[in-house]
Short mmCIF file of the C-alpha atoms (twelve columns), coordinates in Angstrom:
data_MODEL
# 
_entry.id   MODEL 
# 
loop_
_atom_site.group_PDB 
_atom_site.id 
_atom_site.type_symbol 
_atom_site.label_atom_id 
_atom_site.label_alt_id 
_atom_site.label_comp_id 
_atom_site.label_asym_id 
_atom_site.label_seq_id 
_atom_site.Cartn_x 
_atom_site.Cartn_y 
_atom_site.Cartn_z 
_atom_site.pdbx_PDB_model_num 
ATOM 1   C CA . UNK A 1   -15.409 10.660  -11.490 1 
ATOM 2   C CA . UNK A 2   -14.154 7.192   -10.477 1 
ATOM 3   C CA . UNK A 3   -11.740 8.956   -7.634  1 
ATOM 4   C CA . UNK A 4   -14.683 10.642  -6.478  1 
ATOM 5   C CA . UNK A 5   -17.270 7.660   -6.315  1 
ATOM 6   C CA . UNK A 6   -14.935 5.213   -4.444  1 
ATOM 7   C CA . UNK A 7   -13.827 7.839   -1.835  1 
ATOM 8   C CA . UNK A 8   -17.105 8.618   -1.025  1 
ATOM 9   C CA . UNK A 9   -17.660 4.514   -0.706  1 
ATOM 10  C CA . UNK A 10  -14.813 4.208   0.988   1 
ATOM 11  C CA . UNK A 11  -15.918 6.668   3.646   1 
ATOM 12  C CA . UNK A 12  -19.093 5.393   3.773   1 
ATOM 13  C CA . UNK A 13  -18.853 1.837   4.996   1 
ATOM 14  C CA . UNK A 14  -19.019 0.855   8.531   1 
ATOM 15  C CA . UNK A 15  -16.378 0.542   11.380  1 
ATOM 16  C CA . UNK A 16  -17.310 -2.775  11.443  1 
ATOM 17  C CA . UNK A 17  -17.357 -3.829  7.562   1 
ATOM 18  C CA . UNK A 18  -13.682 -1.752  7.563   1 
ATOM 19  C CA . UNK A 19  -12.446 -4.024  9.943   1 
ATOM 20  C CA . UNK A 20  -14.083 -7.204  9.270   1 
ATOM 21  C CA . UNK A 21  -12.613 -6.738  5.376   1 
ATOM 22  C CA . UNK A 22  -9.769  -5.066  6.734   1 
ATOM 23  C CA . UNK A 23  -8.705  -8.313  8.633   1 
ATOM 24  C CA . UNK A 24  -9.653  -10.693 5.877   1 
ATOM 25  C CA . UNK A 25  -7.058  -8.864  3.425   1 
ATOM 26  C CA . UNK A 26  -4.461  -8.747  5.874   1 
ATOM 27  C CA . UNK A 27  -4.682  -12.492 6.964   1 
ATOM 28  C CA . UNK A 28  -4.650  -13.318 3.152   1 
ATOM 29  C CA . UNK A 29  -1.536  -10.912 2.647   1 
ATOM 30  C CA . UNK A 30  0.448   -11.976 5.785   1 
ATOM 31  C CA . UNK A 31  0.272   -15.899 4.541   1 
ATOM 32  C CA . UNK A 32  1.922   -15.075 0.677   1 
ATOM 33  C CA . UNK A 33  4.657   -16.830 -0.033  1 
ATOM 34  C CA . UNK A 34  5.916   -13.188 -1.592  1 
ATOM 35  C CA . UNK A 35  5.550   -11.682 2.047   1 
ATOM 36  C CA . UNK A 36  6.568   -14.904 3.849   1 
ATOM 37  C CA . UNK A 37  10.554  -15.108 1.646   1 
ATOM 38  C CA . UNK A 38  10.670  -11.210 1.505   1 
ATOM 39  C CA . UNK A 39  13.199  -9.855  3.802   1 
ATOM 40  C CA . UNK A 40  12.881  -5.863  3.054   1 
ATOM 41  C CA . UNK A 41  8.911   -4.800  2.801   1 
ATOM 42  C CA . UNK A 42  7.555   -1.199  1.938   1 
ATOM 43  C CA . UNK A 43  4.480   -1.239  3.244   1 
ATOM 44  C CA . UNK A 44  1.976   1.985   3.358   1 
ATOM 45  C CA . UNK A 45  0.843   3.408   6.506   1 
ATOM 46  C CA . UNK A 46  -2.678  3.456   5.995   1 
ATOM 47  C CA . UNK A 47  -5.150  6.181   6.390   1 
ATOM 48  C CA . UNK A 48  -8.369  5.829   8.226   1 
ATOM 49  C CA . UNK A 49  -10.531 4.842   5.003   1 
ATOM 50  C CA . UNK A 50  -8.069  2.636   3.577   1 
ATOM 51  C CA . UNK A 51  -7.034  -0.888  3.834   1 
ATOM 52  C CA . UNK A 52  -5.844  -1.292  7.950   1 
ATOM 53  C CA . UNK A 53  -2.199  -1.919  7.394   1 
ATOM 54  C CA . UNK A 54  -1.546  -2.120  11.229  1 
ATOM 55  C CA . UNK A 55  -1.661  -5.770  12.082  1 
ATOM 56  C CA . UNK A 56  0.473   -5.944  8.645   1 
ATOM 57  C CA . UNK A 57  3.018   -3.700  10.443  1 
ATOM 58  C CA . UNK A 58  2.917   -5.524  13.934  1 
ATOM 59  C CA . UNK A 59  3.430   -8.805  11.946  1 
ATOM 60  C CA . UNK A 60  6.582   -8.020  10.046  1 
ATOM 61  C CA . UNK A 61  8.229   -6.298  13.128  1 
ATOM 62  C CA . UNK A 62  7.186   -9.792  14.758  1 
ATOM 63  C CA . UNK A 63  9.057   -11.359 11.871  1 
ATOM 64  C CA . UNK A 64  11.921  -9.523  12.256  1 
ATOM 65  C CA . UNK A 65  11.814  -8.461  8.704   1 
ATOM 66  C CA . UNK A 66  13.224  -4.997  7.716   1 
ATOM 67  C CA . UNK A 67  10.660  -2.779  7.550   1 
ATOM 68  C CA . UNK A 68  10.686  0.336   5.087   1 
ATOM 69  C CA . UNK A 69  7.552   3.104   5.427   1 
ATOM 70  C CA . UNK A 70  7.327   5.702   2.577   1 
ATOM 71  C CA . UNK A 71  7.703   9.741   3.712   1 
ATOM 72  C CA . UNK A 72  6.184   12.370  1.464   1 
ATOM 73  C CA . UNK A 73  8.618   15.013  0.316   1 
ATOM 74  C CA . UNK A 74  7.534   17.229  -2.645  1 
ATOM 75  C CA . UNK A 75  7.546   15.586  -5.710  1 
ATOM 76  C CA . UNK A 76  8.503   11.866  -4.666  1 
ATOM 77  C CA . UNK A 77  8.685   9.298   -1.603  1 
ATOM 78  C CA . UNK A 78  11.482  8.548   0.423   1 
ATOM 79  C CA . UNK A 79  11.984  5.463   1.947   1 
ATOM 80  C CA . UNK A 80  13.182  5.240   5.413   1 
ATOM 81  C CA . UNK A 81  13.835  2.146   7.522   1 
ATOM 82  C CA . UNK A 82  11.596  2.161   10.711  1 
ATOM 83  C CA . UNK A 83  12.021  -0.329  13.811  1 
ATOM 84  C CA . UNK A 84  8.274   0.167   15.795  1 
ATOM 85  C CA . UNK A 85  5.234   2.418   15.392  1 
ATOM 86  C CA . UNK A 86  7.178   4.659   17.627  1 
ATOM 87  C CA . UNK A 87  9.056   5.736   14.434  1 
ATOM 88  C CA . UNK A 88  5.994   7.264   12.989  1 
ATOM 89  C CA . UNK A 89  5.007   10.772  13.137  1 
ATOM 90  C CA . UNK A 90  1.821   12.278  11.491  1 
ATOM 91  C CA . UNK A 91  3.110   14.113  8.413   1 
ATOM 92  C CA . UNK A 92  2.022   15.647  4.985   1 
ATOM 93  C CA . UNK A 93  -1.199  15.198  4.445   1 
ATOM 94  C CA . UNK A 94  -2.109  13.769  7.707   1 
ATOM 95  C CA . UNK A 95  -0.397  10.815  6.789   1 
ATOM 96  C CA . UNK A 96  1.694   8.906   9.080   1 
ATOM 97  C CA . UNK A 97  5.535   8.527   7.976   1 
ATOM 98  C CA . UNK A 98  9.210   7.857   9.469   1 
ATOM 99  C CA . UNK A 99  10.510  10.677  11.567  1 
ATOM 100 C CA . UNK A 100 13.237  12.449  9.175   1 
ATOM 101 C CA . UNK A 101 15.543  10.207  11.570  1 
ATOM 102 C CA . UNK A 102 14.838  6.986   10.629  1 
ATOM 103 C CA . UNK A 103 17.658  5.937   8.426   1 
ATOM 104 C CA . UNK A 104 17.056  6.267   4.441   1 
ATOM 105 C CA . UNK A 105 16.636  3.056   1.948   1 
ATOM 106 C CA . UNK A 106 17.143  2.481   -1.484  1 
ATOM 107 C CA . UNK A 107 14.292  1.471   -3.539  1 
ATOM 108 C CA . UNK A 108 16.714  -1.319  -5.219  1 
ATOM 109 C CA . UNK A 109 16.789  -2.305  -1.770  1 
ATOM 110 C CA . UNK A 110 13.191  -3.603  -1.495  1 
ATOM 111 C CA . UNK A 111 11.925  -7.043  -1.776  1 
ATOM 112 C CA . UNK A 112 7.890   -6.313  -1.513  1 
ATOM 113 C CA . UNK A 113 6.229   -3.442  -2.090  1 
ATOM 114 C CA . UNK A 114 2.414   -2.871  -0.432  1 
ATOM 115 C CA . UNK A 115 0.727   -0.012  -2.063  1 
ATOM 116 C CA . UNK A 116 -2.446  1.682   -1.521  1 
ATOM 117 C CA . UNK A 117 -4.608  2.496   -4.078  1 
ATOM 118 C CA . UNK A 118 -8.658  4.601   -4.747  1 
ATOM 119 C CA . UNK A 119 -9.071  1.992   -7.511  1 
ATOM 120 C CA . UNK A 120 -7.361  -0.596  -9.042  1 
ATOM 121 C CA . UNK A 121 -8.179  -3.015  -12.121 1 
ATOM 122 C CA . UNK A 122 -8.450  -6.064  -12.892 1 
ATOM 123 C CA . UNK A 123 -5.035  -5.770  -15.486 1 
ATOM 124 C CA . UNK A 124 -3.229  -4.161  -11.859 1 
ATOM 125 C CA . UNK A 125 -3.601  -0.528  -12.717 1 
ATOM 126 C CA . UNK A 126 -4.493  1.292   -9.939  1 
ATOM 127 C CA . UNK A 127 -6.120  5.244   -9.412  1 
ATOM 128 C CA . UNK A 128 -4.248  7.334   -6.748  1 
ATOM 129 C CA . UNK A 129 -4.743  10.781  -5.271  1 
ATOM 130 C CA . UNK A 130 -3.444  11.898  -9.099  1 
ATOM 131 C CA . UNK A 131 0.370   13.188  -7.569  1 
ATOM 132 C CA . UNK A 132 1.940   10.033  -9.171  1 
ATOM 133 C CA . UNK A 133 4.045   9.647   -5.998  1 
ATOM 134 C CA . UNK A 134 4.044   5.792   -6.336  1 
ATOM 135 C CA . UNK A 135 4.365   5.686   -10.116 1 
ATOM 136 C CA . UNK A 136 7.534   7.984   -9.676  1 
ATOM 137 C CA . UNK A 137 8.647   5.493   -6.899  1 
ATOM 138 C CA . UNK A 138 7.594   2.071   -8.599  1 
ATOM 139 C CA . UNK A 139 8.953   3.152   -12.215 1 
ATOM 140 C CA . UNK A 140 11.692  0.642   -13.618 1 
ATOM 141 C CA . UNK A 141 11.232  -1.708  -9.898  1 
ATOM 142 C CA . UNK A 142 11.176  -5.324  -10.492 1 
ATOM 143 C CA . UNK A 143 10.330  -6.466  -7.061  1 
ATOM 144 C CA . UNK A 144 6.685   -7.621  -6.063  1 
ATOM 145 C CA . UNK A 145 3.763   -5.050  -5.758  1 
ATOM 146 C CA . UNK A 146 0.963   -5.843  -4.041  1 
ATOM 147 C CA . UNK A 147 -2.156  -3.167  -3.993  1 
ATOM 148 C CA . UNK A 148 -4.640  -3.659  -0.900  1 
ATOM 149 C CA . UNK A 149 -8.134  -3.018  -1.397  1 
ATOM 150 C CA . UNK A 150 -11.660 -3.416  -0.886  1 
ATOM 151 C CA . UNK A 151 -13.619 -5.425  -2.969  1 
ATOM 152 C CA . UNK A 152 -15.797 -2.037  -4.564  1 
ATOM 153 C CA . UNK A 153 -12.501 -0.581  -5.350  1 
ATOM 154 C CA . UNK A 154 -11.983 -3.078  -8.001  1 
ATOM 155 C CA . UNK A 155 -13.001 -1.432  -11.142 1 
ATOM 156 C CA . UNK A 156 -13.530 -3.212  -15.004 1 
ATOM 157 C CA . UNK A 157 -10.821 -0.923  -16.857 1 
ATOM 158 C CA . UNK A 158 -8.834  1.948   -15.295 1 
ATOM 159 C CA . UNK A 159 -7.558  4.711   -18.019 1 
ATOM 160 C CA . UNK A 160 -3.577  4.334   -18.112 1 
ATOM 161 C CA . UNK A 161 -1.066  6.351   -19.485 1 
ATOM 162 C CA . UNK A 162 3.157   4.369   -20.297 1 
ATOM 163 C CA . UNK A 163 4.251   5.499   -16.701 1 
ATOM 164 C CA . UNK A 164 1.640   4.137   -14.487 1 
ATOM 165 C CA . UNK A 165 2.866   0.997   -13.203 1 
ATOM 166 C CA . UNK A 166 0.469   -1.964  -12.530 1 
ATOM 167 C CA . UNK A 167 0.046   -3.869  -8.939  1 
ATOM 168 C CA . UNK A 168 1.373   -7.657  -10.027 1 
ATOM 169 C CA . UNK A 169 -1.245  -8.846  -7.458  1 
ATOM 170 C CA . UNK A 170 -4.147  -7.028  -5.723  1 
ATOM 171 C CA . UNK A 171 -6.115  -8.361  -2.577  1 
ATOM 172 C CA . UNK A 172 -9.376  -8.027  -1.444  1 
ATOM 173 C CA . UNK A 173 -11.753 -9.629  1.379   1 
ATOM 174 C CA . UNK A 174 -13.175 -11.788 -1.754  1 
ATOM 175 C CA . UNK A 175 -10.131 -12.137 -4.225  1 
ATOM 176 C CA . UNK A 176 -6.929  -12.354 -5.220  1 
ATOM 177 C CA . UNK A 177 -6.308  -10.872 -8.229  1 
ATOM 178 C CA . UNK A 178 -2.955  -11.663 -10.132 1 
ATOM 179 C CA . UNK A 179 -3.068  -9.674  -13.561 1 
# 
């Protein structure tokens, strides 16, 4: 019921509220001192009704920092190491992803993780597409996550079960949230 409600919200707002947030949550992102000492950063390739990770993207390459995109396979993600947008292909799901090319990274390897997320909490939990490709990927990681919202996606309580793993800090266009 949740899943359902914030897609259809998410779909629902404005080119011009999507970008106006969407820029206010990357600006906020882009000046953390966890993105700023990083030097490996998985960062989600975003979908049109999510959080616009593309000035995130343009940024780090900008940086120089080694950037690390997640491709669908069937049960899991695999991380792959990509140099420009050129490096993405549409994939599974319509999602863009590394061409098979791109070399492969460990997920040891990563300093920062940027996630996407339907819903998150205010404790970190966050509500995906319910294919637990990111708690499968996340499970047993100590590095940073970081979950990229809009403000409506913030929910009181999410329902969690031991293997969903929480976002140590969400952002929105109004908040900051560090559980």
């Amino acid at each position: 019921m949740i899943r359902r409600q914030i897609i259809a919200r998410r779909r629902s707002i404005s080119p011009s509220e999507k970008h106006k947030s969407s820029q206010i949550i990357q600006k906020t992102l882009l000046a953390r001192d966890e993105v700023l000492k990083a030097s490996t950063i998985c960062l989600y390739i975003s979908l049109p009704e999510e959080v616009d990770t593309t000035d995130v993207l343009r940024n780090l390459f900008e940086q120089r920092k080694f950037v690390v995109a997640p491709q669908i396979s069937a049960k899991r993600l695999i991380l792959h190491q990509i140099q420009s947008a050129d490096d993405l292909i549409k994939g599974r799901f319509d999602i863009y992803e590394p061409k098979i090319s791109c070399p492969t990274v460990n997920v040891s390897e990563i300093d920062l993780f940027i996630v996407p997320g339907i819903a998150f909490d205010r404790k970190g939990y966050r509500l995906g597409w319910g294919k637990g490709y990111y708690d499968r990927l996340l499970a047993g990681v100590s590095a940073t996550k970081i979950g990229l919202a809009y403000s409506f996606q913030i929910v009181s309580r999410l329902p969690h079960k031991r293997y969903d793993i929480p976002m140590d800090i969400v952002i929105t266009e109004h908040e900051t949230l560090s559980p």
